[in-house]
BALO-194390 format. One record per residue (C-alpha): residue number from 1; x, y, z. Coordinates in steps of 0.5 Angstrom, whole numbers. Layout:
BEGIN
[rec NUM, [X, Y, Z]]
...
This chain:
BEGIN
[rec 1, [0, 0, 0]]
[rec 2, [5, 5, 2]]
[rec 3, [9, 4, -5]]
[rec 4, [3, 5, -9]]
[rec 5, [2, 11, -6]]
[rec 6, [9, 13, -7]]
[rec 7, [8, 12, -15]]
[rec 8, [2, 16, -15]]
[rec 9, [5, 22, -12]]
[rec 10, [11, 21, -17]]
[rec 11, [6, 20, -23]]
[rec 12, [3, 26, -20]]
[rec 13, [9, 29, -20]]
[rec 14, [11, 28, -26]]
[rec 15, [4, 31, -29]]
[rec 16, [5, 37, -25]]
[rec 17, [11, 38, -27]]
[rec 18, [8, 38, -35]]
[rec 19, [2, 41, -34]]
[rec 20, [7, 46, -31]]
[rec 21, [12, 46, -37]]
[rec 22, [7, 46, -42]]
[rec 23, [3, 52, -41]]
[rec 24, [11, 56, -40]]
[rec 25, [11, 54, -47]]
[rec 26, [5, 56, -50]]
[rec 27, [5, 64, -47]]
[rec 28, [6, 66, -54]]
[rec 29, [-1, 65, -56]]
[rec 30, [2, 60, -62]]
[rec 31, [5, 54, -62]]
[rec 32, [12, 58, -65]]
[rec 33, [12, 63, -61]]
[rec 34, [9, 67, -66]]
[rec 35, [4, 73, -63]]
[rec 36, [1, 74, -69]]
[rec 37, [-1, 80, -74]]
[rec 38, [-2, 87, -70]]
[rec 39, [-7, 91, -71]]
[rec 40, [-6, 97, -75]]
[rec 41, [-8, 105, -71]]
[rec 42, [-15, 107, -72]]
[rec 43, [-16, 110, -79]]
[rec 44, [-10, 106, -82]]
[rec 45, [-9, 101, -87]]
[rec 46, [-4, 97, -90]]
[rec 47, [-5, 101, -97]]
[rec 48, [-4, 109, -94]]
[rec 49, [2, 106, -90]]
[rec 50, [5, 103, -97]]
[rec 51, [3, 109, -99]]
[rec 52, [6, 114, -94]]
[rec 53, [13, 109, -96]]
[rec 54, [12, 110, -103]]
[rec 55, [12, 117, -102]]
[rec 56, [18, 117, -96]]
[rec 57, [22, 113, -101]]
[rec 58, [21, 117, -107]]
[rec 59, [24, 123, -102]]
[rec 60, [30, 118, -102]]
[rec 61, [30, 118, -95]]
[rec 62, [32, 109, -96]]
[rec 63, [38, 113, -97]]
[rec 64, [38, 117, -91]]
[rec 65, [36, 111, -87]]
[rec 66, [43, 108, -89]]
[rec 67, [46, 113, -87]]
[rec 68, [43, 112, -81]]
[rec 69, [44, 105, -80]]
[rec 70, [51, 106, -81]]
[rec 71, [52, 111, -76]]
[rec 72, [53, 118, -80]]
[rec 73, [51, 124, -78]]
[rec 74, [44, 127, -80]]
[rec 75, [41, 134, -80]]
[rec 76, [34, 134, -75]]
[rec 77, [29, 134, -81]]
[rec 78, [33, 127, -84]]
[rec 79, [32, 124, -78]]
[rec 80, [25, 126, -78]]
[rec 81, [24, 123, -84]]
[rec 82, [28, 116, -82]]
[rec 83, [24, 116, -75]]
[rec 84, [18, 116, -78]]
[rec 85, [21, 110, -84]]
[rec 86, [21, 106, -79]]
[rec 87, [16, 107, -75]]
[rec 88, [12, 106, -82]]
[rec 89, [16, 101, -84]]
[rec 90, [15, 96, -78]]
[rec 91, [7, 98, -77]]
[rec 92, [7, 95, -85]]
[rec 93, [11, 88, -83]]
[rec 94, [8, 88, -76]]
[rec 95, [1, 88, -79]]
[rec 96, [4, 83, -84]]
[rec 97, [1, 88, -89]]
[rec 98, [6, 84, -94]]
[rec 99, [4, 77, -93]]
C-alpha cells in the first residue's frame, strides 16, 4: 500500500511538472511562439502605409536610413524622416501587410 502510494505522488508529480511545462511554453499564443499580426492604428490600412512608404522613398529617405544605420550623421529634418520610415515600416511588417 504504501509503494502504491509512492507511485502515485511520483506520477502525480510528474503530470504537474508537465501541465506546468507546458503551459510555460504555450504563453506565446501559438505553438511557434508567434504572436500573431498587430493590428493597425484607427483609420490606418496596409494601402495608406504603403503609400506613406511609397511617398517616403520617392524623397530618397532609403538612402538616409542607410546612412543612418551606418552611424552617419543627419540633419534633424532627416532624422525625422528616417524616424517615421521605420515606424511605418514596422506597422507594415507587424500587421503583416506584406504577406
Amino acid at each position: 500500500m504504501a509503494r502504491t502510494a509512492s507511485i502515485l505522488k511520483s506520477v502525480a508529480g510528474v503530470m504537474l511538472a508537465s501541465a506546468l511545462l507546458a503551459g510555460c511554453a504555450n504563453e506565446g499564443g501559438s505553438d511557434n511562439g508567434d504572436p500573431g499580426a498587430r493590428p493597425l492604428a484607427a483609420g490606418q490600412t496596409c494601402q495608406s502605409v504603403r503609400a506613406e512608404l511609397n511617398a517616403l522613398d520617392k524623397k530618397g529617405t532609403q538612402a538616409k536610413v542607410e546612412a543612418a544605420s551606418q552611424g552617419k550623421k543627419l540633419q534633424p529634418k532627416d532624422k525625422a524622416e528616417v524616424d517615421r520610415y521605420n515606424e511605418l515600416l514596422n506597422q507594415y511588417l507587424g500587421a503583416r501587410c506584406h504577406v
